[in-house]
N, C-alpha and C positions, 0 to 999 in steps of 0.2 A: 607598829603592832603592839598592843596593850597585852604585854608579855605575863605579867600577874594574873591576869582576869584571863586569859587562855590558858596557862598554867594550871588554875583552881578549878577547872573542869574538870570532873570525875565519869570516868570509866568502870563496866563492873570487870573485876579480876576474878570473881569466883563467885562464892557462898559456903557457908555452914551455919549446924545443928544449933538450935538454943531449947532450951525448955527440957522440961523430965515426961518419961514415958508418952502417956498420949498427948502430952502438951508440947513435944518437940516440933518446933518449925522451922523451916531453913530460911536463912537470913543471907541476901547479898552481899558482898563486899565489893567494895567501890575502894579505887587507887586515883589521886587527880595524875592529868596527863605531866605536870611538872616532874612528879616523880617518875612515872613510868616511861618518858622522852623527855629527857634533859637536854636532848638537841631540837627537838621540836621547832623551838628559837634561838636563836642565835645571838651571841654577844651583843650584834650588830643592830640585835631586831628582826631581821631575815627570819622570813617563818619558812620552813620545808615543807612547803606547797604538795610534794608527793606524801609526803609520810602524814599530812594533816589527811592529803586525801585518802590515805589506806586506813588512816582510826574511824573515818567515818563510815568506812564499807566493814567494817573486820569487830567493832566495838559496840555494844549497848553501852548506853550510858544514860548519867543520873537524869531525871526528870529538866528539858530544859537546855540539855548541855550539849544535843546534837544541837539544836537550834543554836546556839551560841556559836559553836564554832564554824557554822556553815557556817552563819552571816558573815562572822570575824574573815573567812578564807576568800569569801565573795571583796568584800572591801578591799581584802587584802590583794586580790588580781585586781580590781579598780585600779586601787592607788600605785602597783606596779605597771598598770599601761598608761596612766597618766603621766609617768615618770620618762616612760621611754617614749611615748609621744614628744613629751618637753627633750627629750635628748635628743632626738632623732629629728627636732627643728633646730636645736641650736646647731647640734652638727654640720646640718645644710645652712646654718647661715655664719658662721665659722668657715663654713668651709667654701662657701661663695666667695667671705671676704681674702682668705688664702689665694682662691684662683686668681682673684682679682691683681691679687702683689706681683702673684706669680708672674701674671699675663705681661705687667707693667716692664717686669724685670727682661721677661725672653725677648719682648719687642724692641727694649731697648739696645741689649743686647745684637738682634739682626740689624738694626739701622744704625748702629756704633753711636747710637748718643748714651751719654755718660749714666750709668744704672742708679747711682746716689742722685742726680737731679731727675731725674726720669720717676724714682720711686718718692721723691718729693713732691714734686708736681702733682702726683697720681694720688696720692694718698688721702690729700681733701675730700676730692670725688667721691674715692672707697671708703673711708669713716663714714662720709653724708649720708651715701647709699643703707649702710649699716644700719646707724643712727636711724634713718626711715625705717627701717624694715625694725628695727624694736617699738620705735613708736607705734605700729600700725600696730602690732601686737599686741604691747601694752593697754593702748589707748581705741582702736579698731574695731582689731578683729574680733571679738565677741558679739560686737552690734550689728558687723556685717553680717554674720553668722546667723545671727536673731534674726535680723531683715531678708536673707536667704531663702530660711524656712518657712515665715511667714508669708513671704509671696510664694513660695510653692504651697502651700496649703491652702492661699487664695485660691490659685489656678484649679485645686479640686472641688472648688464650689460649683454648683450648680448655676446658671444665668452670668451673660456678660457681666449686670449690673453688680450685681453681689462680690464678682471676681475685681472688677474696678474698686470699687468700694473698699473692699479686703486687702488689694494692693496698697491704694493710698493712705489706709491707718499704718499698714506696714513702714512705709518711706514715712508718713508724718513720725511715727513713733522713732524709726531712725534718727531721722534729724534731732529729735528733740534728744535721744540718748547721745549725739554727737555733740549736744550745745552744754550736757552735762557735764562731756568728759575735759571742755574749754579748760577751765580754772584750772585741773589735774596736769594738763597738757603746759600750759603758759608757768609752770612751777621748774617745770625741767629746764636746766640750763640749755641757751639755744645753741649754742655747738653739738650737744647732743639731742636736739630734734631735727636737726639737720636742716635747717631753714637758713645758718648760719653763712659764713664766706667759709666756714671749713675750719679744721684743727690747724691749732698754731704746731709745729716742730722746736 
């Protein structure tokens, strides 16, 4: 959150008199939000989502400056669901690879083979598995994603041929975004693309 430039937004706090007799006109006074909410933002950057959103129902402000701050708060819920999106996958792939130790440990456990070779054994496997699910990610999921939508928006064409047609640029342009991501991919050391014999201990 560009703390400065939300700050230097101005609010009207009032107005008064200028001028003598018939020439007096009353004049705005404008406060930027820095001073008015010093917690507004936070040490952190953390912008207070509710109280941006009470200045914009509750305030006039200067020419310019409601438009500034909606966009800024609009970005600002972007970039926090982007955030917990990206947390809320590593979690689950964290936490897949956790179950994973887990599972190693309690089976070995029931059948009495020894937990330290059991979780040796195991753990190739569970890195590899890992290591694939960040490459797809990394290197994948995006194009899958791309190729996804664009064959569902084929499938809204009108006529077989069109939807064929629509498919096949889709999967050609796939592939070719797959043969891009080659070089990116062949950089990563192969124990961590998982193509490897697995992590050394």
């Amino acid at each position: 959150m560009s703390s400065p430039e939300l700050q230097n937004i101005s609010v009207k706090t009032g107005s008064h008199k200028e001028g003598i007799l018939w020439a007096r006109h009353s004049v705005d006074d404008y406060t930027t939000l820095g001073k008015l909410y010093p917690n507004l933002v936070d040490k952190s950057g953390k912008l207070n989502v509710a109280l941006a959103e009470s200045i914009l129902k509750t305030h006039e402000f200067r020419e310019g400056g409601k438009e500034a701050l909606e966009n800024m708060l609009a970005l600002y819920k972007q970039n926090e669901e982007a955030i917990k999106t990206m947390n809320d996958y590593l979690h689950g792939l964290f936490g897949s690879l956790g179950n994973a130790i887990t599972d190693s440990l309690v089976t070995a456990f029931r059948t009495g083979e020894d937990a330290t070779r059991a979780f040796t054994s195991n753990i190739g496997d569970m890195l590899n598995n890992f290591a694939k699910q960040i490459a797809y990610s990394s290197f994948l999921a995006p194009l899958m994603e791309k190729a996804q939508k664009d064959v569902a928006d084929a499938l809204r064409l009108t006529g077989s041929d069109n939807q064929m047609e629509a498919m096949l640029r889709a999967m050609s342009s796939l592939v070719d975004g797959v043969k891009t991501q080659i070089p990116a991919f062949n950089e990563v050391p192969q124990e961590d693309r998982g193509d490897g014999a697995g992590s050394r201990l």
